[in-house]
C-alpha positions in Angstrom: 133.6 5.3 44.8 131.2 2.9 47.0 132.9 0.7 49.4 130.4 -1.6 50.6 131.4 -3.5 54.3 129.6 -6.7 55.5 129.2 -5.6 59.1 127.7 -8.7 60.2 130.4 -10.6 59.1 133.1 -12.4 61.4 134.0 -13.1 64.6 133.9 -10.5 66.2 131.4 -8.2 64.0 129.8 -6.2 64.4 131.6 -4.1 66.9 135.2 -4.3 65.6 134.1 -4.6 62.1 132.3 -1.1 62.0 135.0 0.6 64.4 137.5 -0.5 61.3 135.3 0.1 58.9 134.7 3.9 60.1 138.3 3.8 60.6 139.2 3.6 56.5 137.4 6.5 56.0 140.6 8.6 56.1 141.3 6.7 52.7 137.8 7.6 50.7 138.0 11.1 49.2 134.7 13.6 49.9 133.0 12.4 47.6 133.4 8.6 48.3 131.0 6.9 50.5 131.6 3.9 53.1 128.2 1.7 53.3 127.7 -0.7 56.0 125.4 -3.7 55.2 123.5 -5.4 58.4 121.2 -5.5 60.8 120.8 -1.7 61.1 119.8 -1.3 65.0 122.9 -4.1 65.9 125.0 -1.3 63.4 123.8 2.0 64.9 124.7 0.4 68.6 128.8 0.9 67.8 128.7 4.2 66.1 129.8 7.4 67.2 127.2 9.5 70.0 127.3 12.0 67.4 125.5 9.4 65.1 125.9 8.6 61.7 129.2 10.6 60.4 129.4 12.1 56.9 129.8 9.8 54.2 128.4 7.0 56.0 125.3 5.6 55.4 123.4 1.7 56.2 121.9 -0.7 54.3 119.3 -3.0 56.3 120.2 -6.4 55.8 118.4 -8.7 58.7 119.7 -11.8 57.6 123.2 -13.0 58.1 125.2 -16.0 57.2 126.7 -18.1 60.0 130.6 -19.2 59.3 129.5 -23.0 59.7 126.3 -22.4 57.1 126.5 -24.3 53.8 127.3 -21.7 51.5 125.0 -22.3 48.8 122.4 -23.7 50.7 122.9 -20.6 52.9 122.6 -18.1 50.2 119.3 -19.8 48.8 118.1 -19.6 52.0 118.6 -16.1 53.4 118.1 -14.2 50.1 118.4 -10.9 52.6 122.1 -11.7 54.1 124.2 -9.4 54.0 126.5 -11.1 52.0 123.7 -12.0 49.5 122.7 -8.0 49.6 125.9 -6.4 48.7 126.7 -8.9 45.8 123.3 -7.9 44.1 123.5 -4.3 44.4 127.5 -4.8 43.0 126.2 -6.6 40.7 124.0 -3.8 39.8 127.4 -1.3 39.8 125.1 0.2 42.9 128.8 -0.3 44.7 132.1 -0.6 43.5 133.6 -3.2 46.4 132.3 -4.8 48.9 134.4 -6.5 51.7 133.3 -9.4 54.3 135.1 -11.3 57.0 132.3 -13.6 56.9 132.1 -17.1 55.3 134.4 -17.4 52.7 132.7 -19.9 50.8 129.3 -18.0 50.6 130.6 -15.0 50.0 132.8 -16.4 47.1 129.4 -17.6 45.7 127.7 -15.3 45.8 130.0 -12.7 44.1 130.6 -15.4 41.4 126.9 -16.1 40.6 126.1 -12.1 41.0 128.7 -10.7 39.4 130.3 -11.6 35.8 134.0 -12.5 35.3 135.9 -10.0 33.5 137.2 -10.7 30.6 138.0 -13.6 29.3 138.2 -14.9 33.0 137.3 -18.6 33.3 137.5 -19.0 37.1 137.8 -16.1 39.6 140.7 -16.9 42.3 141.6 -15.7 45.5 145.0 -13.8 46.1 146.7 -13.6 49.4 150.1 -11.7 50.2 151.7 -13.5 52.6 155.4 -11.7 54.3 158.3 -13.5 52.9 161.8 -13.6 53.7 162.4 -10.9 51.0 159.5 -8.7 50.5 155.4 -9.3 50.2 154.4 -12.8 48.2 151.7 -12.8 46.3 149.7 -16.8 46.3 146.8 -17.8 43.9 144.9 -19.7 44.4 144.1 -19.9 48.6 140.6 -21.4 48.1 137.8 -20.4 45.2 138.5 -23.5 43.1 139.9 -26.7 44.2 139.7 -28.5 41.4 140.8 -26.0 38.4 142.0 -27.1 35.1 145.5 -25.8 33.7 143.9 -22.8 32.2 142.7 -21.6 35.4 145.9 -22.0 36.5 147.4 -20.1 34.1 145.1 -17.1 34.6 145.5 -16.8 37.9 149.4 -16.2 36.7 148.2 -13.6 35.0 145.9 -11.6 37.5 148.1 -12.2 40.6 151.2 -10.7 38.2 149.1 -7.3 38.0 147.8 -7.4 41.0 151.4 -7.2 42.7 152.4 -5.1 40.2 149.4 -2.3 40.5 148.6 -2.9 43.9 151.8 -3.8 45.3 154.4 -2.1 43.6 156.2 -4.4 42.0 157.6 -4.3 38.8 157.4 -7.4 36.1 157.4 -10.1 39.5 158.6 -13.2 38.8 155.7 -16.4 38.7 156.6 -19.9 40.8 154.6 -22.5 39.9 153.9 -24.5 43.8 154.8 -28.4 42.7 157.3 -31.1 44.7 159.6 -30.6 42.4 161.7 -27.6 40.7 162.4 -29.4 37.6 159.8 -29.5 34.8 159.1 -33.0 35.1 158.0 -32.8 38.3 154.2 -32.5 39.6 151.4 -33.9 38.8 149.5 -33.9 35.5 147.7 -30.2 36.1 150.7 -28.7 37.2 153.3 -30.5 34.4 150.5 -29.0 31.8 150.1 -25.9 33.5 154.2 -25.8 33.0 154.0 -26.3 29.3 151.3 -23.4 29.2 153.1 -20.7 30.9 156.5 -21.3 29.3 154.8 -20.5 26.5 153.1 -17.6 27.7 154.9 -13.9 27.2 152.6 -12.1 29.3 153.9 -13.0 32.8 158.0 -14.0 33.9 157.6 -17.6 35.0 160.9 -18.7 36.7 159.8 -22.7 36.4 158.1 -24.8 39.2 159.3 -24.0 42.8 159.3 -25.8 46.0 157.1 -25.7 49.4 160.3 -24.8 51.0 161.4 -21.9 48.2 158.2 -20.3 48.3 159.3 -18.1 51.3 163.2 -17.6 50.3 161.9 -15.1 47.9 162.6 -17.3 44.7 159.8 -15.8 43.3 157.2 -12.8 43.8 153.8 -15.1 42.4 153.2 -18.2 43.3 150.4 -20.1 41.7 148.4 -23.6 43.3 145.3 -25.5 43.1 142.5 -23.9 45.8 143.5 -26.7 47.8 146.9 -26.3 48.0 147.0 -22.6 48.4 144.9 -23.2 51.3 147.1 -25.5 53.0 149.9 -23.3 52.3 148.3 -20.2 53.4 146.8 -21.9 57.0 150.1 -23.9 58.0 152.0 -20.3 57.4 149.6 -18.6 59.6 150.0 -21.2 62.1 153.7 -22.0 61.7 154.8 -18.3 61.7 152.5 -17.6 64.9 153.9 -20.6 66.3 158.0 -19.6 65.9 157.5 -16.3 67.1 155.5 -17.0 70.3 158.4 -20.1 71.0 161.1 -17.4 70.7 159.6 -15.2 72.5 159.3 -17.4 75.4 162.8 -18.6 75.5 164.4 -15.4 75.8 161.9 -14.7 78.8 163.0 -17.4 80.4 166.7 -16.9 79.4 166.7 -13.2 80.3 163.8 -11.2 81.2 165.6 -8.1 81.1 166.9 -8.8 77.6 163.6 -9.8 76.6 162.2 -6.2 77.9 164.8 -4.3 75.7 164.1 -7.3 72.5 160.2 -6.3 73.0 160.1 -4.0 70.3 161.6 -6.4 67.5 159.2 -8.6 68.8 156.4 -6.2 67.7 157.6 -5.3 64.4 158.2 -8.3 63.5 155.0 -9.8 64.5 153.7 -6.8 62.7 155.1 -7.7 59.6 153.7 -11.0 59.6 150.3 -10.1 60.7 147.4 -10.7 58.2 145.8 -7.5 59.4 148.7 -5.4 58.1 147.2 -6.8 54.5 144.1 -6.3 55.3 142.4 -8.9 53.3 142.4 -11.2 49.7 141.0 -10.2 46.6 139.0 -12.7 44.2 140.6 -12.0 41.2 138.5 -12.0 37.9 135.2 -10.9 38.9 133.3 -7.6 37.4 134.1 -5.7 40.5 136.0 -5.4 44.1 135.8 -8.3 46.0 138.0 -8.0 49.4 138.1 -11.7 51.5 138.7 -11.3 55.2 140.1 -13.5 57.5 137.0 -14.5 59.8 139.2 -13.1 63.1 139.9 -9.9 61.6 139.8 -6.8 64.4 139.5 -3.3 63.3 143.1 -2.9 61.9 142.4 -5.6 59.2 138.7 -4.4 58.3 140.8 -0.6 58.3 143.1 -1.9 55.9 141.0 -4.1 54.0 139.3 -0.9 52.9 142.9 0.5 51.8 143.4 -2.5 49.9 140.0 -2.3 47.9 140.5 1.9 47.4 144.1 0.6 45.4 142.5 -1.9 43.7 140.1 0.7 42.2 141.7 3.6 41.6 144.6 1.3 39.8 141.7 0.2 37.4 143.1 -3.4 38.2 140.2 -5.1 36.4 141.4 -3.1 33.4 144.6 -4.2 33.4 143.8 -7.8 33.8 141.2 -8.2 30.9 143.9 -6.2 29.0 146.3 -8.9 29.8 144.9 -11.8 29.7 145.9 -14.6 26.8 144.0 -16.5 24.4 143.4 -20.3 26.0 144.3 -22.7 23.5 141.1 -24.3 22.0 142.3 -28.0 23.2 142.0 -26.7 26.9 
């Protein structure tokens, strides 16, 4: 396999992206290669003294895509971005993932205009695992379409299911529907149709519409959203979970310091299981390929693991299993 990383891409790239990237090495067999796509002289400044190590080789790409570009605009633009480079030559099955901490919403275009939806797959989405209270929590959608229709919906049910059940480990996890209320009633018209279409859908356990607040509790092991709710959920949980533990941490400090010193490491594995960079990064579901979506701060652990993440996704032959499991769409949606 070819895993392609955006080495331009993020905030602190390209230093930490490429020490991460030569990091996930240790999860490519010999005859897997890692290809880092950038400016190669900024690349070749954070490699080893030995050079260029085995299995390891650079595609020039001296355009990049700032974070506050206009995605399509940006793409049109700088047809030689990084981001715009490793979509084409995926799209060309020249590499079998590619992975970017840049921005989101240009590298989201530009894998969905380069590279075709498997399937029957109307809309790609991007899947998140976020730490719950009982075990990893898959969320779909955190951002690729904002304004879907209940079909989308409804696939994204369907990809995130195999995803945490090929990927993560999971066997037959159990689909939430995110609305403001639990009862079938409740929501809005996309999500009360999007009910009605997975209760009668055998392919995936849906459980029923669930709550903001029994999202975490571990009520269920899928949740599915809008782009624009997914987002908000995904950015207040970052912020909120950060938030707690640095309050708690604090206080006990100030209550005890020595108990504090002996609490440190439960402080560190719990941070650690709540870290984004233990996940390493979100896959677009749907698209003819590996697509791995990294948080724009990632250091070298995410990018590390991000690589991880995108080995799983191919070796499991995801893509397989989704157009395998994906339903017919009524003809009235």
């Amino acid at each position: 396999m070819r895993i392609a990383v955006d080495a331009m891409g993020g905030d602190h790239a390209p230093e930490e992206i490429v020490r991460g990237a030569l990091d996930g090495l240790a999860f490519l067999g010999e005859n897997d290669e890692l290809v880092l796509v950038g400016r190669e002289d900024d690349i070749r400044r954070f490699l080893p003294e030995s050079g260029l190590p085995p299995r390891v080789r650079i595609i020039h790409a001296p355009e990049v895509i700032e974070m506050d570009d206009s995605p399509v605009e940006a793409l049109k633009a700088k047809r030689n971005s990084s981001l715009g480079v490793m979509a084409k030559l995926a799209s060309e099955k020249q590499l079998d993932a590619v992975i970017s901490a840049g921005n989101t919403g240009a590298f989201v275009a530009a894998c969905q205009l380069k590279m075709r939806t498997v399937g029957s797959v109307q809309r790609p989405g991007i899947a998140v695992v976020l730490p719950s209270f009982s075990g990893p929590l898959t969320v779909c959608d955190v951002g690729a379409n904002v304004a879907p229709k209940p079909t989308h919906l409804l696939q994204y049910a369907q990809m995130a299911s195999a995803y945490a059940e090929c990927v993560l480990k999971i066997k037959n996890p159990r689909v939430g529907l995110i609305s403001i209320g639990g009862e079938d009633i409740k929501g809005n018209p996309l999500v009360k149709r999007t009910n009605e279409l997975m209760r009668k859908d055998t392919s995936i356990r849906f459980i029923g519409n669930v709550e903001g607040r029994e999202v975490f509790s571990g009520a269920c092991e899928v949740a599915v959203s809008d782009g624009f709710v997914g987002n908000v959920v995904l950015k207040l949980t970052e912020g909120l979970a950060t938030g707690l533990l640095r309050i708690i941490s604090r206080e006990v400090h100030q209550l005890s310091p020595e108990m504090a010193q002996r609490l440190e490491p439960v402080f560190q594995e719990i941070w650690r299981k709540h870290d984004y960079s233990e996940y390493g990064g979100a896959p677009l579901l749907g698209v003819d390929g590996t697509c791995i979506i990294c948080h724009g701060s990632s250091d070298h652990r995410a990018i590390k693991n991000a690589v991880r993440i995108s080995v799983e996704f191919i070796r499991t032959e995801l893509n397989k299993v989704i157009a395998s499991r994906l339903t017919e769409i009524p003809d009235d949606e």
